[in-house]
C-alpha positions in Angstrom: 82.4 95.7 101.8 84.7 92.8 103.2 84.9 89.4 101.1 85.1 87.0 104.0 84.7 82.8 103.2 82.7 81.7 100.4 83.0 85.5 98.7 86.8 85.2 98.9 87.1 81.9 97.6 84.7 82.9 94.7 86.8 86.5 94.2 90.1 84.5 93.7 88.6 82.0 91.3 86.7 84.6 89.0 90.6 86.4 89.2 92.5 83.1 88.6 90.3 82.1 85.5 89.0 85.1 83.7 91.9 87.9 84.4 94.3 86.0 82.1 98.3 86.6 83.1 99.8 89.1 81.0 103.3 90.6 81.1 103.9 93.9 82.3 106.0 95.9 79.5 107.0 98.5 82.0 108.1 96.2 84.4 110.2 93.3 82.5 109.7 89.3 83.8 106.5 90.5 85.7 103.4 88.4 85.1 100.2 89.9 86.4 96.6 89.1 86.3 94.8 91.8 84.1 91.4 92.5 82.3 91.4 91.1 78.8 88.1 91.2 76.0 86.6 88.3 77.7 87.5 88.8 81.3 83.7 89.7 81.9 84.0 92.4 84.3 80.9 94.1 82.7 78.8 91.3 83.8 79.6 90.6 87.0 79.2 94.5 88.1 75.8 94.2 86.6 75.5 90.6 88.8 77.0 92.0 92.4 75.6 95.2 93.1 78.3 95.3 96.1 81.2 95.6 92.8 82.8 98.5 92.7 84.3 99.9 89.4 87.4 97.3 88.4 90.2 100.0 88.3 92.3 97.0 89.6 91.9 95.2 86.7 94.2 97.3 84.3 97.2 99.0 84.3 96.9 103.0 84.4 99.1 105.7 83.6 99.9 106.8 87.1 101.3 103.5 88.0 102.9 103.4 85.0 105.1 106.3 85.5 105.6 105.2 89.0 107.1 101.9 87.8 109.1 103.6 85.4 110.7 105.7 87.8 112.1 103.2 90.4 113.7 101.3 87.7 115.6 104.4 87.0 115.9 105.5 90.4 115.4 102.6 92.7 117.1 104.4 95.8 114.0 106.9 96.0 112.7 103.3 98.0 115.9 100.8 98.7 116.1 99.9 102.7 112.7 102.4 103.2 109.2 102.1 104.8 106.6 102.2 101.3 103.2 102.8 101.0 101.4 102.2 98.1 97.7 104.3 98.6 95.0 102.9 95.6 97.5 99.9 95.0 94.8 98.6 92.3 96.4 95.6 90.9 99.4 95.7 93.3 101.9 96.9 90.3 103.9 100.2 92.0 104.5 97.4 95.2 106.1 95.0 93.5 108.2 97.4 91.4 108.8 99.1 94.9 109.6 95.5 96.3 112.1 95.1 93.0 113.8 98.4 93.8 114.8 96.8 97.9 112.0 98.4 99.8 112.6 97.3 103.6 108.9 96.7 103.6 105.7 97.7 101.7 102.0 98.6 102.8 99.6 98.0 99.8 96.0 100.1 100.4 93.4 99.8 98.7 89.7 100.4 99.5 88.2 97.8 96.6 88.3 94.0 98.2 88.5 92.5 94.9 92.1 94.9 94.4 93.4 93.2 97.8 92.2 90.1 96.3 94.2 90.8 93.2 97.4 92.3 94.6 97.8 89.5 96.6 97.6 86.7 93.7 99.8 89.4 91.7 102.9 89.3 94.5 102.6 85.4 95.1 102.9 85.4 91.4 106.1 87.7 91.5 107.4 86.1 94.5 107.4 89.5 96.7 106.2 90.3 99.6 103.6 92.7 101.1 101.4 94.0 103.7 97.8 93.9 101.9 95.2 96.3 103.9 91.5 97.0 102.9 90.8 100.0 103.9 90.2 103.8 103.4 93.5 105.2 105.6 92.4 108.8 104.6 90.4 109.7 107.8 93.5 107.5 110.1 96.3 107.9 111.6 99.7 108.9 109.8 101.1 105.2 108.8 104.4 104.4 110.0 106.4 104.8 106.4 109.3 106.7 105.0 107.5 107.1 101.7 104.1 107.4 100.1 103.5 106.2 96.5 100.0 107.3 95.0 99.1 106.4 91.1 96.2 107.3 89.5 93.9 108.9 92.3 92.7 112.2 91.7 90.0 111.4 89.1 86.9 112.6 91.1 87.0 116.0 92.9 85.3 114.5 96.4 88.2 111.9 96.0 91.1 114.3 95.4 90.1 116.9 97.9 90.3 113.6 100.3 93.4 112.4 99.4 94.8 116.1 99.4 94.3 116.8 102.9 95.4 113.6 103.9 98.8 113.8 102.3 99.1 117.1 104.1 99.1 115.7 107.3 101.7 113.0 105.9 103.8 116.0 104.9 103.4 117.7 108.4 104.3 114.2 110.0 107.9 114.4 107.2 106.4 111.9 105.4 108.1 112.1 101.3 105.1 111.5 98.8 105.3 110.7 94.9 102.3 110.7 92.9 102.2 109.7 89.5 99.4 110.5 86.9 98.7 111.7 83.5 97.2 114.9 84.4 93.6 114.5 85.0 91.7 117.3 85.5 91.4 117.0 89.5 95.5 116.9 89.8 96.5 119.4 92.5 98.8 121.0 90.2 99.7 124.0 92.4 101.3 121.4 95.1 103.2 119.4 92.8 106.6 119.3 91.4 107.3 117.3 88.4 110.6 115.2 88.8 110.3 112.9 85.8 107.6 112.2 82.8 107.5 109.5 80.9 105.6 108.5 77.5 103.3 105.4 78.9 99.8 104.2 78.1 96.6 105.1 80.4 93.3 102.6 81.1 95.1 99.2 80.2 97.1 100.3 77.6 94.2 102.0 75.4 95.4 105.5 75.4 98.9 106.3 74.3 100.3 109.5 76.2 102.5 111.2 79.1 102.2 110.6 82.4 104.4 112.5 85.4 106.1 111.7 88.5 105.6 114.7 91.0 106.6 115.4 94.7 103.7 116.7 96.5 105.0 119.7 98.5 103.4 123.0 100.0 
């Protein structure tokens, strides 16, 4: 589904007023728009049957970790090609955009996430290249890097993403994934660089989540 006219108007308005800004703890002096008790998310899934589950609307471990990690180690990005695949809320770009990434390519297959990562950079004052789509049946993209947070939670979804990051890999592509070990994580074809102690699904469930280099 694409939110053309009217629908896009009416997307960034519900954002604007009922995703209330909220700072990001793991990324200091960011301001984002996030799901809060009254945001009303519930409801307007039950009112559009074309809305897709709002993983955009909060913050997830994954991403988290992600974040983390190019504040300690912002050359893993500085003067490179990003992607950011499942950019949700369009966090891990803008931390990507903080550590002096040439140029990022946020992905996401959910309109109402484009919708949102593009109120979220204006709001930081960073640029991106915003793209609705599902890239997992394309093309290699022309990047150095691939960031992925928080996508392996359905087995369909992670055997998808899984053979498309091998053909990144055959193409030399370098690929970080970050994620609190759900159970669909391709463990045997990661390798765990740095963890960190973060909350998961909007800051409800304290715990560890894991920066990994997907390899053979």
């Amino acid at each position: 589904m694409d939110l053309t006219g009217a629908a896009l108007s009416e997307a960034e308005v519900y954002i604007q007023t009922h995703l209330p800004l909220t700072e990001v703890d793991d990324l200091p002096g960011a301001r984002m728009h996030l799901a809060g008790p009254r945001s009303g998310l519930s409801r307007l899934q039950r009112l559009n049957p074309h809305f897709m589950m709002p993983y955009w609307a909060h913050l997830w471990g994954g991403g988290r970790a992600l974040v983390r990690f190019l504040a300690e180690r912002p050359e893993a990005v500085a003067g490179r090609r990003v992607m950011d695949l499942g950019s949700g809320s369009g966090l891990v770009s803008i931390a990507a955009a903080r550590a002096g990434a040439a140029s990022i390519l946020a992905v996401d297959v959910d309109p109402y996430a484009v919708v949102a990562t593009r109120l979220n950079a204006a709001l930081n004052g960073v640029a991106l290249t915003i793209l609705q789509a599902d890239i997992t049946g394309e093309p290699v993209p022309g990047v150095d890097i691939i960031l992925v947070g928080d996508v392996f939670y359905e087995l369909g979804l992670a055997e998808q993403m899984t053979a498309f990051l091998d053909r990144c890999l055959e193409a030399r592509l370098e690929i970080l994934v970050g994620d609190p070990g759900r159970e669909f994580l391709p463990r045997d074809r990661l390798g765990l660089i740095s963890d960190y102690e973060v909350a998961d699904f909007g800051g409800r469930i304290p715990g560890v989540a894991g920066v990994f280099r997907f390899q053979r």
